[in-house]
C-alpha positions in Angstrom: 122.2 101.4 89.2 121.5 99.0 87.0 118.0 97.3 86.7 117.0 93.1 86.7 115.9 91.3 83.7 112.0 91.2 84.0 112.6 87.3 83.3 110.4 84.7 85.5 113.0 84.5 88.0 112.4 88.1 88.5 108.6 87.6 88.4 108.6 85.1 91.2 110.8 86.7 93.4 108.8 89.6 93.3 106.1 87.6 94.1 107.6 85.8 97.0 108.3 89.5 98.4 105.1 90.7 98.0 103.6 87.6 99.7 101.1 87.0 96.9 100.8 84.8 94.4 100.6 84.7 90.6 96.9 86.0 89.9 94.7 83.0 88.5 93.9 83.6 84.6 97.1 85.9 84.6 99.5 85.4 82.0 103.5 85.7 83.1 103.6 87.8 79.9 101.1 90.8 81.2 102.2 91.0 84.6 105.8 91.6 82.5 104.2 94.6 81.2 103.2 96.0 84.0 106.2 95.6 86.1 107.9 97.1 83.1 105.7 100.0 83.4 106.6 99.9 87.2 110.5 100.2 86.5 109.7 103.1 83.6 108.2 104.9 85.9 110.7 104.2 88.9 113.5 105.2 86.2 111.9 108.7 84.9 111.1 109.5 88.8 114.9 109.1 89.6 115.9 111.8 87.5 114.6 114.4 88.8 114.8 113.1 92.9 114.9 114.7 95.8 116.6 111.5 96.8 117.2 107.9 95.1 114.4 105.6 95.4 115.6 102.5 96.4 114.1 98.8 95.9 116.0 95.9 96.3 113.8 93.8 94.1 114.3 95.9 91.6 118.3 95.9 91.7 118.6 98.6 93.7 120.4 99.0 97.5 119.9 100.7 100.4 121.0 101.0 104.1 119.1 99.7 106.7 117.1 102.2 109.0 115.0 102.2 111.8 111.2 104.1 111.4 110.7 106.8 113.3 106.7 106.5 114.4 107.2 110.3 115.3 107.8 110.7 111.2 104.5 111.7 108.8 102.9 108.9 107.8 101.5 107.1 104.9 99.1 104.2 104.7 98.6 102.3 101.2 95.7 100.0 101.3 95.2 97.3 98.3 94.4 93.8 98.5 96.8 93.2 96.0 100.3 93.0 97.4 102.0 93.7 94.2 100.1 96.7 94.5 101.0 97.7 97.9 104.6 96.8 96.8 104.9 99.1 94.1 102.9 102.0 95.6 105.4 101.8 98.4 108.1 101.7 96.0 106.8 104.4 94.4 105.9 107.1 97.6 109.5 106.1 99.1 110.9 109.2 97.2 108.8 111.5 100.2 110.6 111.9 103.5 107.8 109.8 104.9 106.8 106.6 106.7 104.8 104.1 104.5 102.3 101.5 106.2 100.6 99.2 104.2 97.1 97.2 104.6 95.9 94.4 102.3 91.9 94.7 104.5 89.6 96.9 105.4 89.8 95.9 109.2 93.5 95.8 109.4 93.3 99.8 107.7 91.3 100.6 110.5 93.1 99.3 113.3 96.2 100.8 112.1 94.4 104.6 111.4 93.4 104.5 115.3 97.0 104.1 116.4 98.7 106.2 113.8 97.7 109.6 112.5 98.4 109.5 108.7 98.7 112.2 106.6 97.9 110.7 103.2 95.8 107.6 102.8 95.9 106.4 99.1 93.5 103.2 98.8 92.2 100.7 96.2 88.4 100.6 95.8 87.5 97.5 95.3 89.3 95.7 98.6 88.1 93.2 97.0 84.6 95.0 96.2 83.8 98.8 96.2 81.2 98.3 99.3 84.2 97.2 101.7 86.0 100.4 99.6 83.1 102.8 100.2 83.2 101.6 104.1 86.6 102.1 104.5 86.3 105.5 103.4 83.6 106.7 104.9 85.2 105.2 108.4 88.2 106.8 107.8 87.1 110.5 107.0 84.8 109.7 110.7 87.8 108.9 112.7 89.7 111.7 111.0 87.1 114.2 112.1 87.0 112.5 115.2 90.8 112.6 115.9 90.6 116.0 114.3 93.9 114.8 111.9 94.0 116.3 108.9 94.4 113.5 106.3 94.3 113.8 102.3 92.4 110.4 101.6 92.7 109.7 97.4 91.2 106.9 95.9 92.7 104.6 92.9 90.6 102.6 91.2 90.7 100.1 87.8 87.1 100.7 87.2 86.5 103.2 84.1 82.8 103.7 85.9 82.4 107.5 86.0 79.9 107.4 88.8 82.7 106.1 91.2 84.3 109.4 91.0 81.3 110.8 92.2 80.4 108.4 94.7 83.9 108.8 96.1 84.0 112.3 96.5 80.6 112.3 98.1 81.8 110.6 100.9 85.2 112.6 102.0 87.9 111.4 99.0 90.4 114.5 98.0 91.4 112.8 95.0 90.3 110.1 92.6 92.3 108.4 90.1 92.0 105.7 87.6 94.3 103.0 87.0 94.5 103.7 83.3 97.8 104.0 81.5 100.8 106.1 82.9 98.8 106.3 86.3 101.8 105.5 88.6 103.6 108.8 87.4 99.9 110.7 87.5 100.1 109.6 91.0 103.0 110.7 92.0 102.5 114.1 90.6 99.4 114.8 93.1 101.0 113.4 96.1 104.1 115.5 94.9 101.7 118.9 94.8 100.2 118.0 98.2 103.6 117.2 99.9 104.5 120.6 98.6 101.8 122.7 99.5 102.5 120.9 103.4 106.3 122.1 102.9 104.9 125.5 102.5 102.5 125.4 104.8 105.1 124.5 107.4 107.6 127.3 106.3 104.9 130.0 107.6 
């Protein structure tokens, strides 16, 4: 299945999909790079998949289905669509639903009518005092609902008292957006999905 030139057609169709538009102060050149490191990743994932993961903006195709709400779910929270975009991309490899939420309040709202089993959410949406509330809300309602849900939290900032801060609160998992962190990602969702697939066999 072949792949699209990362040219600027590519980049602003991606964009148009993702509903966002070019950052400010962005050049076309580094958002290249990182949807190369996007497709790297989508191509190394594929070799080893349980099933092909599919994106039509990145040349791939793939049959139209209807979403089962009964299915386990995901919910990806970024303010960044090209974030939520890729993440989605990326998870679609799981036999899972995928929501996404660009706000805190939207995350919410969608958390009281769904039970998710993973949450995986930026930080700083767009400042880590809306990410530190969302958190904390989330594990409450989870307790509440009594769901068990594996919140992880991804972050760009190399501050090493996030981590911390994070955990505190209710994160199972913290991860910095540093190089190669789309594969490190997919590896601990991978190992939790796993240990649910055992889980369920007893």
């Amino acid at each position: 299945m072949p792949l699209v030139d990362l040219d600027d057609e590519f980049l602003e169709l991606f964009y148009n999909i993702t509903n966002e538009k070019v950052p400010k102060n962005v050049e076309l050149i580094d958002l290249k790079k990182q949807l190369i490191n996007i497709v790297d990743t989508l191509k190394e994932l594929n070799k080893n998949a349980r099933k092909p993961i599919v994106s039509k903006a990145l040349g791939y195709t793939e049959e139209d289905s209807e979403e089962d709400s009964k299915n386990p779910a995901i919910l990806i929270v970024d303010d960044l669509g090209v974030i939520t975009y890729q993440l989605k991309v990326l998870l679609s490899q799981f036999e899972y639903d995928i929501d996404c939420s660009q706000e805190i309040y939207d995350a919410v709202s969608r958390f009281k009518k769904r039970k998710y089993r993973y949450v995986v959410m930026d930080l700083f949406i767009p400042t880590e005092r809306e990410g530190f509330i969302l958190l904390t809300e989330l594990k409450k309602m989870a307790a509440v609902y009594g769901t068990k849900t594996i919140i992880g939290v991804i972050t760009a900032s190399p501050r090493k008292e996030i981590e911390q801060q994070c955990k505190v609160r209710g994160a199972d998992f913290f991860l910095e957006k540093n190089n190669d962190w789309q594969n490190a990602l997919y590896k601990i969702m991978d190992s939790y999905i796993h240990e649910d697939s055992d889980e369920d066999d007893y």
